[in-house]
SELO-480359 format. One record per residue (C-alpha): residue in one letter; residue number from 1; y, x negated, z negated. Coordinates in nm, 3 decimals, padded with zeros to 5 digits. Each point is the difference from the previous one (the first is absolute). Layout:
REM SELO-480359
<node><r>A</r><k>NUM</k><py>Y</py><px>X</px><pz>Z</pz></node>
...
***
This chain:
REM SELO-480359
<node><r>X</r><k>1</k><py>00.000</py><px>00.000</px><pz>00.000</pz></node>
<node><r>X</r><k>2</k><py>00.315</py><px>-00.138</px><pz>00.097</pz></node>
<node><r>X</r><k>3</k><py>00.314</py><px>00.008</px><pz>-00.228</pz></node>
<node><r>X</r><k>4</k><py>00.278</py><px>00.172</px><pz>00.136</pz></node>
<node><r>X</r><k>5</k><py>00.311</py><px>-00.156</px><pz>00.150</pz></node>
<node><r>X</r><k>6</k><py>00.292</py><px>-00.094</px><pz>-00.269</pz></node>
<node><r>X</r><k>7</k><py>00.319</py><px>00.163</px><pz>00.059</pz></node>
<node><r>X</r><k>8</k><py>00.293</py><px>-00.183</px><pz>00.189</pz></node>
<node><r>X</r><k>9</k><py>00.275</py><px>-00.044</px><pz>-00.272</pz></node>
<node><r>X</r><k>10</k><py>00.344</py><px>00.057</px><pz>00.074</pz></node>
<node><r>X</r><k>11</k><py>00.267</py><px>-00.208</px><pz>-00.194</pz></node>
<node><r>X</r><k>12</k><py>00.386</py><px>00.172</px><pz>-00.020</pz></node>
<node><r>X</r><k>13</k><py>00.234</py><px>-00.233</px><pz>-00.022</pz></node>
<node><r>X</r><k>14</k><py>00.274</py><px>00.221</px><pz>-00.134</pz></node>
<node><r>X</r><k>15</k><py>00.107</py><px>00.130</px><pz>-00.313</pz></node>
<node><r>X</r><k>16</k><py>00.033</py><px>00.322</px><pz>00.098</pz></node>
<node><r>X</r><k>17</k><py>-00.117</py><px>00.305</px><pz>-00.153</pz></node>
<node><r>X</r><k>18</k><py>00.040</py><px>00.224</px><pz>00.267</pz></node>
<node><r>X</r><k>19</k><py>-00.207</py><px>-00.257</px><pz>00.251</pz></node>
<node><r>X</r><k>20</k><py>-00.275</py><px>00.002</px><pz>-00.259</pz></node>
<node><r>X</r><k>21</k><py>-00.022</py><px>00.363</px><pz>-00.039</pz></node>
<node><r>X</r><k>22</k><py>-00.011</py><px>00.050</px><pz>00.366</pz></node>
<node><r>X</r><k>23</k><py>-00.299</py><px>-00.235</px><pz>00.048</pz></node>
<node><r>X</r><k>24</k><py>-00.155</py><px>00.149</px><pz>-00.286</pz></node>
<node><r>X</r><k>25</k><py>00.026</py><px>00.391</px><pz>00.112</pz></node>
<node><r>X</r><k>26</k><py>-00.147</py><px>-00.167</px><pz>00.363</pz></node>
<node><r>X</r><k>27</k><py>-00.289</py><px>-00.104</px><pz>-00.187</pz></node>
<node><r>X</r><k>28</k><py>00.063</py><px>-00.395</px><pz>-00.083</pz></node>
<node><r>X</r><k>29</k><py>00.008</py><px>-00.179</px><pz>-00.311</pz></node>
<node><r>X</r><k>30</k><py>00.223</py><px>-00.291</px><pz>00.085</pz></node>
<node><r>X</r><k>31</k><py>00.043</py><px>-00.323</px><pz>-00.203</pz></node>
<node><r>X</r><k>32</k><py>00.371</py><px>-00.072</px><pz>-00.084</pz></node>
<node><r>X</r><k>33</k><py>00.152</py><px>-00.305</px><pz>00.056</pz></node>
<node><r>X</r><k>34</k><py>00.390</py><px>-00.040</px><pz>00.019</pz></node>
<node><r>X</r><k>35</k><py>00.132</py><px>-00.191</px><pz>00.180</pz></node>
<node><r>X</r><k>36</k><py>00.317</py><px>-00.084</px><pz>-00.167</pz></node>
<node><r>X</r><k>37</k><py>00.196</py><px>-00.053</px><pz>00.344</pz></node>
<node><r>X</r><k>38</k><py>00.376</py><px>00.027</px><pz>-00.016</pz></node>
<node><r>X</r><k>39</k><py>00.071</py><px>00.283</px><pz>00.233</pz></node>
<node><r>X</r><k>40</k><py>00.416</py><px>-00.134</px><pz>00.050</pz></node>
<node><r>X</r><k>41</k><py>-00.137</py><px>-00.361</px><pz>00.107</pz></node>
<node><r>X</r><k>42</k><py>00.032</py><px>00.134</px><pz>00.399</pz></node>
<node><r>X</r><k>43</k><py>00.275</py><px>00.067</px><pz>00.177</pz></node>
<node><r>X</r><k>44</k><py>00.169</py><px>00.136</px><pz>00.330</pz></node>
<node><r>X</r><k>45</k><py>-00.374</py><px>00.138</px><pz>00.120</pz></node>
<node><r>X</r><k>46</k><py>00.032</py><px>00.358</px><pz>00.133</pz></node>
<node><r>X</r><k>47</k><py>-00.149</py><px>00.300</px><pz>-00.237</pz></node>
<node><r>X</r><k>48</k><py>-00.370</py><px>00.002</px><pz>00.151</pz></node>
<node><r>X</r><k>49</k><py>00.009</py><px>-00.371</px><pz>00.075</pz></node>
<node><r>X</r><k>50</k><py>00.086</py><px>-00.051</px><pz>-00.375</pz></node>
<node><r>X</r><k>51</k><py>-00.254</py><px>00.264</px><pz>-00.111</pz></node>
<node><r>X</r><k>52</k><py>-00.265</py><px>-00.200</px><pz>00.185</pz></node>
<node><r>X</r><k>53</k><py>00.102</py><px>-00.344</px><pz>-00.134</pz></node>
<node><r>X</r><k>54</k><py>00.016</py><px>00.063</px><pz>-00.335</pz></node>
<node><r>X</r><k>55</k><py>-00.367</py><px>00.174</px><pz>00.004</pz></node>
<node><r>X</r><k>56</k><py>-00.119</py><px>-00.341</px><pz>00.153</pz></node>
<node><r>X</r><k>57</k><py>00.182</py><px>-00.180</px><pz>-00.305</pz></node>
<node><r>X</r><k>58</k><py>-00.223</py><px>00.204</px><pz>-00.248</pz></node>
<node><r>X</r><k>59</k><py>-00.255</py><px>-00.027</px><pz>00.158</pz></node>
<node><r>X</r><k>60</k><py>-00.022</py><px>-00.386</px><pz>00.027</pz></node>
<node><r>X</r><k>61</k><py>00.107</py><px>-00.017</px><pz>-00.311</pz></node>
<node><r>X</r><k>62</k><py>-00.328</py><px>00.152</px><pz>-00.141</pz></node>
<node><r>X</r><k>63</k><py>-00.251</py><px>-00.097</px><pz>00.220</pz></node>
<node><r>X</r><k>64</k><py>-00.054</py><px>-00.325</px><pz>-00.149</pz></node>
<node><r>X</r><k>65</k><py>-00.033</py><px>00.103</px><pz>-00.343</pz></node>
<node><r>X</r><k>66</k><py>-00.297</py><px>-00.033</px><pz>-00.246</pz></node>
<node><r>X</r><k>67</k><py>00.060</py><px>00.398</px><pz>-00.115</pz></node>
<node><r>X</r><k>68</k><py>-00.116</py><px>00.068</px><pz>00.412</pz></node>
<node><r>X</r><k>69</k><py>-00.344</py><px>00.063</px><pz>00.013</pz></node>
<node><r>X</r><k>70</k><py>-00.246</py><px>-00.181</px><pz>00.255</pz></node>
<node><r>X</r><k>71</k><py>00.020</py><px>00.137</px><pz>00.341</pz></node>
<node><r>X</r><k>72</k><py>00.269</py><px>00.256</px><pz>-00.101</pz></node>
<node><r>X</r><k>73</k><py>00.248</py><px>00.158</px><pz>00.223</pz></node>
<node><r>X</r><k>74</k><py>00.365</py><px>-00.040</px><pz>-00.136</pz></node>
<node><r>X</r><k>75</k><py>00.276</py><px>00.284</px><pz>00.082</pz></node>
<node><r>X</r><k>76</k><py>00.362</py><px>-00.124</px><pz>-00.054</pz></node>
<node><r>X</r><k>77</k><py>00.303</py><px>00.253</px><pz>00.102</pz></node>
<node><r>X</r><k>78</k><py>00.334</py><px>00.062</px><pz>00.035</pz></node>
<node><r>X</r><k>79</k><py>00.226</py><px>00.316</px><pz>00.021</pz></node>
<node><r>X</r><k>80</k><py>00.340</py><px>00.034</px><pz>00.138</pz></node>
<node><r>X</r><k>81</k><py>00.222</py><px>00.290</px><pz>00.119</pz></node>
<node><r>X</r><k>82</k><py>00.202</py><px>-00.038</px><pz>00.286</pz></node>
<node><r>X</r><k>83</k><py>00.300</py><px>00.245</px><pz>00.051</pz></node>
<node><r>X</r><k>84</k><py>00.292</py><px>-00.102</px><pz>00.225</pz></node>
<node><r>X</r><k>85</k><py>-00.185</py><px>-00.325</px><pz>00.080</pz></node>
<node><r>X</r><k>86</k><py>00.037</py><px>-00.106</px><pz>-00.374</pz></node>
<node><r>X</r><k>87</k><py>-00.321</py><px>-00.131</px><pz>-00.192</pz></node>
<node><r>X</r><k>88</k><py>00.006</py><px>00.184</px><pz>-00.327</pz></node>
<node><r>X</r><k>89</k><py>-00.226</py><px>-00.110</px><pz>-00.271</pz></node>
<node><r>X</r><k>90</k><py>00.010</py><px>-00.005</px><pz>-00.333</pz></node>
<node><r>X</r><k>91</k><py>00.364</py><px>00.188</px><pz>-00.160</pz></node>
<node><r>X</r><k>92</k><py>-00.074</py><px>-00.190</px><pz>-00.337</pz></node>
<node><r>X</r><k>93</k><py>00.313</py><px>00.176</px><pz>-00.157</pz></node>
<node><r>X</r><k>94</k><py>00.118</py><px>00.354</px><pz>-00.107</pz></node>
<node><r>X</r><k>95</k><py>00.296</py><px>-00.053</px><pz>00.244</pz></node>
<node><r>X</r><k>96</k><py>-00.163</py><px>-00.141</px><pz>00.276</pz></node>
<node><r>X</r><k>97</k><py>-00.279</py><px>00.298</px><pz>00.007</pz></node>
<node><r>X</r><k>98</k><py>00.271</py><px>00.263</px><pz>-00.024</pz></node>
<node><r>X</r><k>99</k><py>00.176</py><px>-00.185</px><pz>00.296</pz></node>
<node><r>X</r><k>100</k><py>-00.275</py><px>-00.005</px><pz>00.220</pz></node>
<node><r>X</r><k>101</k><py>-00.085</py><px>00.351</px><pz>-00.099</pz></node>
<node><r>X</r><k>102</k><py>00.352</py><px>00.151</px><pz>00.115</pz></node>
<node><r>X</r><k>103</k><py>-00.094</py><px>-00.208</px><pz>00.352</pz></node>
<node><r>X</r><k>104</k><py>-00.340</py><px>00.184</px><pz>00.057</pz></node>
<node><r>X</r><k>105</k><py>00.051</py><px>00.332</px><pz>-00.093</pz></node>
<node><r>X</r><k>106</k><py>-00.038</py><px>00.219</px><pz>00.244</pz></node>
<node><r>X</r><k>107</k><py>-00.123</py><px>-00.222</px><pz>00.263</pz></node>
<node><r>X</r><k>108</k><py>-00.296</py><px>-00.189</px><pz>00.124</pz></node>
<node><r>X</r><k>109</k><py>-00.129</py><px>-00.374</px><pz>-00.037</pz></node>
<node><r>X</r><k>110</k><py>-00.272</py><px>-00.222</px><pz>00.059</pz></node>
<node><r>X</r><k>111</k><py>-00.231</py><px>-00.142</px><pz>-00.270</pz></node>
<node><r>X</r><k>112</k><py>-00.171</py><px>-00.322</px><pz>00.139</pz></node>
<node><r>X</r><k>113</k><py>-00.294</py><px>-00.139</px><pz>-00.158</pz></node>
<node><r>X</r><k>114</k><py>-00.170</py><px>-00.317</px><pz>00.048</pz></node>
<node><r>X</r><k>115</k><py>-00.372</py><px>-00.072</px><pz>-00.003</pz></node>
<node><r>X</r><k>116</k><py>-00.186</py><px>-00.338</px><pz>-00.046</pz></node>
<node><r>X</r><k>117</k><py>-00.312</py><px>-00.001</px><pz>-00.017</pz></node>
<node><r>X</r><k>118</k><py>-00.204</py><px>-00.337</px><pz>-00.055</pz></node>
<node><r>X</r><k>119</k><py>-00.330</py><px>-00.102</px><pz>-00.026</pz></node>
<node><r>X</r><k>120</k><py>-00.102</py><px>-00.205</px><pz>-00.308</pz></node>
<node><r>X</r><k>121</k><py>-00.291</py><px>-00.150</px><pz>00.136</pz></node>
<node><r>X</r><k>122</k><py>00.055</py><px>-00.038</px><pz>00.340</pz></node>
<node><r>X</r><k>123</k><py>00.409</py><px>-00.047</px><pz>-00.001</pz></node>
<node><r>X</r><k>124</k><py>00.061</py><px>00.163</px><pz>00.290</pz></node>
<node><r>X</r><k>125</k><py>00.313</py><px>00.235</px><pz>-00.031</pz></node>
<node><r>X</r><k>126</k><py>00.097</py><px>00.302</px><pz>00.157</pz></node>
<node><r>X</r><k>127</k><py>00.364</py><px>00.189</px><pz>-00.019</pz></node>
<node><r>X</r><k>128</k><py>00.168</py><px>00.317</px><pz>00.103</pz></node>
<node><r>X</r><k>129</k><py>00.288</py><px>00.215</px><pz>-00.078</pz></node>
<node><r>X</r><k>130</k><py>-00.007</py><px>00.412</px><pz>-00.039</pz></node>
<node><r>X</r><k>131</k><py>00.289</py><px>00.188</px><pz>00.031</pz></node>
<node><r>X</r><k>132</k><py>00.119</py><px>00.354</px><pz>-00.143</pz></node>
<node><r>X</r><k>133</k><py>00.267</py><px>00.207</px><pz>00.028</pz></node>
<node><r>X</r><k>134</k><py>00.127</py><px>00.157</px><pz>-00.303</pz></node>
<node><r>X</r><k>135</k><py>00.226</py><px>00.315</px><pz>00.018</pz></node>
<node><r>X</r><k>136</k><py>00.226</py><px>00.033</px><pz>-00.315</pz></node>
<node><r>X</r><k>137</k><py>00.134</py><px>00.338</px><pz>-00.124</pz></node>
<node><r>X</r><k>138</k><py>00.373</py><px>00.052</px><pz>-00.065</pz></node>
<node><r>X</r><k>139</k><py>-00.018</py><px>-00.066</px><pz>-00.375</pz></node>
<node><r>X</r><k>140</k><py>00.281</py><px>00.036</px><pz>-00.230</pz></node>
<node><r>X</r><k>141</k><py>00.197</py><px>-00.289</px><pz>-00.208</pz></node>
<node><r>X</r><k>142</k><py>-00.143</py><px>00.189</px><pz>-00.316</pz></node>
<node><r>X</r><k>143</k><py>-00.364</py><px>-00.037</px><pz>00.142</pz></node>
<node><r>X</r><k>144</k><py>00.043</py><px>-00.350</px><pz>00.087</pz></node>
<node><r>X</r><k>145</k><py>00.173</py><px>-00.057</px><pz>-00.288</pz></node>
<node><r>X</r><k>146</k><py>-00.337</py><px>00.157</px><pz>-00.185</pz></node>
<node><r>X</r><k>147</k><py>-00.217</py><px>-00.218</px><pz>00.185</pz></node>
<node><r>X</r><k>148</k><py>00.144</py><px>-00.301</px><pz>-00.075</pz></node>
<node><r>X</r><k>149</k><py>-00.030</py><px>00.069</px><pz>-00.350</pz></node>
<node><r>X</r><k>150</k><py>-00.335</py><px>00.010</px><pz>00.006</pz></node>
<node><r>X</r><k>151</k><py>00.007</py><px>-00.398</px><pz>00.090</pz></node>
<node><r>X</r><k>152</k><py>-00.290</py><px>00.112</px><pz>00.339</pz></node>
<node><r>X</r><k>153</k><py>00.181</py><px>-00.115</px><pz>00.268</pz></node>
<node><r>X</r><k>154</k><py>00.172</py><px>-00.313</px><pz>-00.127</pz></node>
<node><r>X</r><k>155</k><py>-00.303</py><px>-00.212</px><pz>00.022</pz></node>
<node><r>X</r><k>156</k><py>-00.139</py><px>00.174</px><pz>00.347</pz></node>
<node><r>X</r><k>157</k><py>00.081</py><px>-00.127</px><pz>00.378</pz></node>
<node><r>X</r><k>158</k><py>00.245</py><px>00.257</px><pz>00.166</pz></node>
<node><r>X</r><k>159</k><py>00.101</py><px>00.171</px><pz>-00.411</pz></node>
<node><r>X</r><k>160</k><py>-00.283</py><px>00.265</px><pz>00.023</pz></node>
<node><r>X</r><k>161</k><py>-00.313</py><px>00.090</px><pz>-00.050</pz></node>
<node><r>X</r><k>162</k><py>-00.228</py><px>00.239</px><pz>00.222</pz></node>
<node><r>X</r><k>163</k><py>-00.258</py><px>00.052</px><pz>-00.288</pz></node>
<node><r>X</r><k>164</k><py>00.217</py><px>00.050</px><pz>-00.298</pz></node>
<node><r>X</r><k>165</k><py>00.362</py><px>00.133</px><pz>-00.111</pz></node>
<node><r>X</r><k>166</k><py>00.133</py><px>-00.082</px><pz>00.338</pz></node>
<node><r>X</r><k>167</k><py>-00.309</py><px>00.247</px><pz>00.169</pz></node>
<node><r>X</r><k>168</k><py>00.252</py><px>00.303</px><pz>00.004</pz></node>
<node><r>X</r><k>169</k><py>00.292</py><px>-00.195</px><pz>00.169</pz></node>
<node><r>X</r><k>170</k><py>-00.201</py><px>-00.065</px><pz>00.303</pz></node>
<node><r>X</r><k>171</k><py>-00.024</py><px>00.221</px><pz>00.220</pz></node>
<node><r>X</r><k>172</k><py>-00.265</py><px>-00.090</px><pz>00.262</pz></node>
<node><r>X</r><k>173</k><py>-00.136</py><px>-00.342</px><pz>00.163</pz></node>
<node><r>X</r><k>174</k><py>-00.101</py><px>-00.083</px><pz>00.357</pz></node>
<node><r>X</r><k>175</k><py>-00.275</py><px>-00.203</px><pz>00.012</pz></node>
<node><r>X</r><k>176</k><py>-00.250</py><px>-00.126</px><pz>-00.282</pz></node>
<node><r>X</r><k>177</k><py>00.115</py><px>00.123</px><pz>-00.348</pz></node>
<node><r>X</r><k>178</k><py>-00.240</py><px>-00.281</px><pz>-00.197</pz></node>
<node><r>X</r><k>179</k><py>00.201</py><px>-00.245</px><pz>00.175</pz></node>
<node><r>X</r><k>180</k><py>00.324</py><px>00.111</px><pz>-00.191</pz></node>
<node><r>X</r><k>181</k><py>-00.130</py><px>-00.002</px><pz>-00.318</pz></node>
<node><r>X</r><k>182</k><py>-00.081</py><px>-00.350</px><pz>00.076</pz></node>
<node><r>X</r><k>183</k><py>-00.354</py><px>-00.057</px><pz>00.205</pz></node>
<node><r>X</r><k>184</k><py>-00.106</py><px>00.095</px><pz>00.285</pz></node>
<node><r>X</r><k>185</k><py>-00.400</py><px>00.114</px><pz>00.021</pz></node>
<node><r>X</r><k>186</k><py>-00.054</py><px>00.073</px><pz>00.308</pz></node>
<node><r>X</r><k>187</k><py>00.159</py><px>-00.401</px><pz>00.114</pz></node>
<node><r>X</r><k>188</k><py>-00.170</py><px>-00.116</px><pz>-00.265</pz></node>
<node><r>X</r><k>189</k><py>-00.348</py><px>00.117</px><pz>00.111</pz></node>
<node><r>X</r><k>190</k><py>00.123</py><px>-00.149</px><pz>00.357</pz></node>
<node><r>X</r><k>191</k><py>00.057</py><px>-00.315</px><pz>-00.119</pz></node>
<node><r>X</r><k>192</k><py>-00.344</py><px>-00.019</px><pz>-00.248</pz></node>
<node><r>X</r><k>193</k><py>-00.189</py><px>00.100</px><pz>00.324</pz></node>
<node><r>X</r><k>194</k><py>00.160</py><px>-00.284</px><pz>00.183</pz></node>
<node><r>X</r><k>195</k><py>-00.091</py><px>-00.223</px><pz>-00.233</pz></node>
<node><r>X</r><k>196</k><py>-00.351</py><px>00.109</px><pz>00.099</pz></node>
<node><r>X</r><k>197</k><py>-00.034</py><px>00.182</px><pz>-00.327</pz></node>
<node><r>X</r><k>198</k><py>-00.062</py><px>00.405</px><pz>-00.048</pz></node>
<node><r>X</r><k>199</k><py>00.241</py><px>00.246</px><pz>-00.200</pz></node>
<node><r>X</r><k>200</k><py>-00.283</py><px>00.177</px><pz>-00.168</pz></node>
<node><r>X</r><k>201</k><py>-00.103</py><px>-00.360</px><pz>-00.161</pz></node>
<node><r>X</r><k>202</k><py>00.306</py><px>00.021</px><pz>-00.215</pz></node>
<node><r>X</r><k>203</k><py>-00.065</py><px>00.302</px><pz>-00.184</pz></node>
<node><r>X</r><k>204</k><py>-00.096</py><px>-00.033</px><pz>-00.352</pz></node>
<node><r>X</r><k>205</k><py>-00.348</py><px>00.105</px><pz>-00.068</pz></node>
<node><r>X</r><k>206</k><py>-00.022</py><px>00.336</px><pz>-00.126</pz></node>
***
């Protein structure tokens, strides 16, 4: 009798909690490894460009690590939102968040986010950028001024969040919705098949 295969692991090399608990609700148990990359070290890069490059920063960063399982698969990513050709991370502060928040209201923007996906074992490296639009209702300074109490979008790319607080303020999305709230899973099982892995590998045993 044969033993059956071992499951492909999938390191995250993110900090986020809303990347986790997407994998997670898709059926994958990732390890967590941050990176610890400075997101401001790049400059004058274009919003998907940037995106891209910082995921490929995390993701270097971590593949060479002793937490990284043998033969693992390491995910690093990056979100931005463009709107009026402006990359839009992080607000960081009350004032900043409100700004942007009086700038999208009403409108619509794109949320870029970067993939990079690396093989431990191998160390061949795959990347690709997915891109959302994001329609934002006409909210009023006393809602945004609500929200940014709550501290949500200060620490979020583009000052909102699809899967939290900021869920009402949005008003649709064109294109993959798990890509705004920070992976995509449909690129990601792209890229794990190009790496001549299979999807279905990643999920946690039940």
């Amino acid at each position: 009798m044969t033993a059956p295969t071992p499951r492909r692991r999938l390191v995250l090399a993110s900090q986020s909690p809303a990347r986790l608990a997407t994998l997670r609700r898709a059926g994958i148990e990732p390890v967590v490894v941050v990176s610890g990359v400075d997101e401001d070290q790049l400059t004058g890069l274009g919003p998907a460009d940037l995106a891209l490059r910082l995921a490929e920063l995390k993701c270097r960063a971590v593949v060479g690590r002793p937490e990284v399982p043998q033969g693992a698969l390491v995910l690093g990513c990056d979100s931005v939102l463009e709107l009026d050709g402006e990359a839009l991370g992080k607000p960081g502060t009350p004032q900043e968040a409100t700004r942007r928040w009086q700038q999208m209201r009403g409108r619509s923007a794109v949320l870029h986010t970067g993939h990079c996906l690396a093989d431990a074992g191998s160390g061949r490296t795959l990347s690709r950028t997915a891109s959302t639009v994001v329609h934002f209702a006409q909210v009023s300074d006393e809602e945004i001024a609500a929200y940014v109490a709550t501290g949500e979008p200060l620490h979020v790319a583009g000052a909102f969040t699809l899967d939290g607080f900021g869920g009402g303020f949005v008003t649709g999305v064109e294109g993959d919705h798990h890509n705004v709230i920070g992976v995509s899973l449909p690129v990601l099982r792209e890229l794990v098949a190009e790496l001549g892995g299979s999807w279905t590998d990643l999920w946690s045993d039940l």
